[in-house]
C-alpha positions in Angstrom: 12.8 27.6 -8.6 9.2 26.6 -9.7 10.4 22.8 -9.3 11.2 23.2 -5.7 8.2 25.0 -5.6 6.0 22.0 -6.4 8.0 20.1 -4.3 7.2 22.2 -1.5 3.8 21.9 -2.0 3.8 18.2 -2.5 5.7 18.1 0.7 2.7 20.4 1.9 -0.4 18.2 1.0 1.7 15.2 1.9 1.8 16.7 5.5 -2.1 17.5 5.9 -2.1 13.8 4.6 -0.8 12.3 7.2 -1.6 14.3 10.2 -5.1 14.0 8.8 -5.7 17.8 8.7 -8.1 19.1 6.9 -6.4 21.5 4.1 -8.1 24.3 5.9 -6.5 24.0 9.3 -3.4 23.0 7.6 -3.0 25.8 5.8 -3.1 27.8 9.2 -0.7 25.5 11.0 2.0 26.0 8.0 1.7 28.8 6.2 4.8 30.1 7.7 6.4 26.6 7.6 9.7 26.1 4.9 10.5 22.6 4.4 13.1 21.7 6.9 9.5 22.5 9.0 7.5 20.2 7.3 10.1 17.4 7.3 10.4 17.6 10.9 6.9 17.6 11.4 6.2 14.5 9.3 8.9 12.6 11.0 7.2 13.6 14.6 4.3 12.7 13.1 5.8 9.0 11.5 6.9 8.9 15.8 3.5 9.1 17.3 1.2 7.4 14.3 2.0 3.9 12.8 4.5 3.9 10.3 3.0 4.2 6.9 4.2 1.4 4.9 6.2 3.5 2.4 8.3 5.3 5.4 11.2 3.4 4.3 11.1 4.9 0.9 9.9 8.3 2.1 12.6 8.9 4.7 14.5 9.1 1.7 12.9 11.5 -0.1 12.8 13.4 2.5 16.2 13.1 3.5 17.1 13.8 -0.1 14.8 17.0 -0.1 16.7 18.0 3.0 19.8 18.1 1.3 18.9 19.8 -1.5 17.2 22.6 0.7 20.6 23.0 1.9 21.8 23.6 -1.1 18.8 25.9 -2.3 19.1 27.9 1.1 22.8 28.5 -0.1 22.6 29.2 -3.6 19.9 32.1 -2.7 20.8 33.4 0.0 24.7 33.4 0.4 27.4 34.6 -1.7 29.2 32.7 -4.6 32.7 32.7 -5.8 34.7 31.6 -8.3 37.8 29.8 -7.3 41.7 29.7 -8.9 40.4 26.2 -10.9 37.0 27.9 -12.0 34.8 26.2 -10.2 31.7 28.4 -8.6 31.3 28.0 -4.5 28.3 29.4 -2.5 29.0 29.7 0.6 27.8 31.2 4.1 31.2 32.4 4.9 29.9 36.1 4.7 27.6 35.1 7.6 28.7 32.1 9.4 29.2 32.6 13.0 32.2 31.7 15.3 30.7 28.9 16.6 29.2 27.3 13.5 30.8 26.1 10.6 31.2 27.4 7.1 29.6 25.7 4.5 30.3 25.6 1.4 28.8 24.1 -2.1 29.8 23.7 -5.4 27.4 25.0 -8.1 27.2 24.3 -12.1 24.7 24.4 -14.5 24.8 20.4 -14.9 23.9 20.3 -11.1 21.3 22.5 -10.6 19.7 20.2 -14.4 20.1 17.4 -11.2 18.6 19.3 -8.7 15.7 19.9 -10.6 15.3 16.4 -12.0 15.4 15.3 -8.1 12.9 17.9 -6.7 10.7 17.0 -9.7 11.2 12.8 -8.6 10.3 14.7 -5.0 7.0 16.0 -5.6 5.9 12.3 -7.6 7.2 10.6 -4.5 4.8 12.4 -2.5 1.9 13.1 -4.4 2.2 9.4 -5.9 1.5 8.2 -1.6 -1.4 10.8 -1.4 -3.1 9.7 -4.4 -2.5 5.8 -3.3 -1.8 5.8 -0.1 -1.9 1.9 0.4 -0.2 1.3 -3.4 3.8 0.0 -2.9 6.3 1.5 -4.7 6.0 -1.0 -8.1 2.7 0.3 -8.3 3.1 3.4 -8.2 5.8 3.4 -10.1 3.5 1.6 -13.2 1.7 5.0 -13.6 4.9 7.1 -12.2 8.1 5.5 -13.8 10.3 8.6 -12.8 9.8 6.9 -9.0 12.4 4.4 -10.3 15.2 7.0 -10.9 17.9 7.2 -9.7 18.8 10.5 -7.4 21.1 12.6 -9.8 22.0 14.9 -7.1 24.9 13.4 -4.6 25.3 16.3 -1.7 28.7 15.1 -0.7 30.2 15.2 -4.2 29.6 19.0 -4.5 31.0 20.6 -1.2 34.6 21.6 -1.8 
């Protein structure tokens, strides 16, 4: 939780960053803003600006954080289940509608260790371009190795 916390707020500053909003007038325009906001905002933002240079490495990230905000929206707000083979499923099934379609994601202790790891990798991603915003990814990574990590979090190998 406090992991995608930071993350949230790195997603946050890197946001004011770009749009070049002061942190003032930022904080107005998201406070009620959750991060499937925020991404969208920063790629309307990538649309309309010139491309930072590390939009190819931040499309990622952020395409990454999206997926495990999926996952976090699940975990906390839907139910979970055990299945026949014991494996624990959160799912919206309790409040999916008709028309939409029930998702579903597996859950372990081992996962959520990943999770975390990735959210962590998150917030250095960001914070790493707001701190050096003309530095590539080598250098950044010199003073940030974690940037080199590999994701340990694959969305696709945990829905049932």
């Amino acid at each position: 939780m406090e992991a995608f916390a930071v993350a949230e707020l790195s997603l946050f500053r890197y946001m004011a960053h770009i749009s070049e909003m002061s942190e003032p007038v930022a904080r107005i325009v998201g406070k009620s803003w959750h991060v499937s906001n925020m991404i969208e905002f920063v790629r309307h933002v990538w649309k309309v600006t010139p491309l930072p240079p590390q939009s190819e490495e931040l499309a990622d990230v952020l395409s990454h954080f999206a997926e495990i905000n999926a996952l976090r929206n699940s975990v906390i707000h839907h139910i979970s289940m055990v299945t026949p083979e014991g494996e624990r499923i959160s799912s919206n099934v309790d409040r999916s509608m008709p028309s939409k379609a029930v998702q579903a994601h597996r859950v372990s202790s081992q996962m959520l260790l990943g999770v975390t790891l990735d959210v962590l990798k998150v917030s250095k991603h960001l914070i790493s371009v707001v701190i050096k915003p003309s530095a590539s990814l080598a250098e950044r990574a010199d003073s940030v190795p974690a940037l080199n990590n590999a994701w340990k979090y694959k969305a696709s190998a945990h829905r049932p």
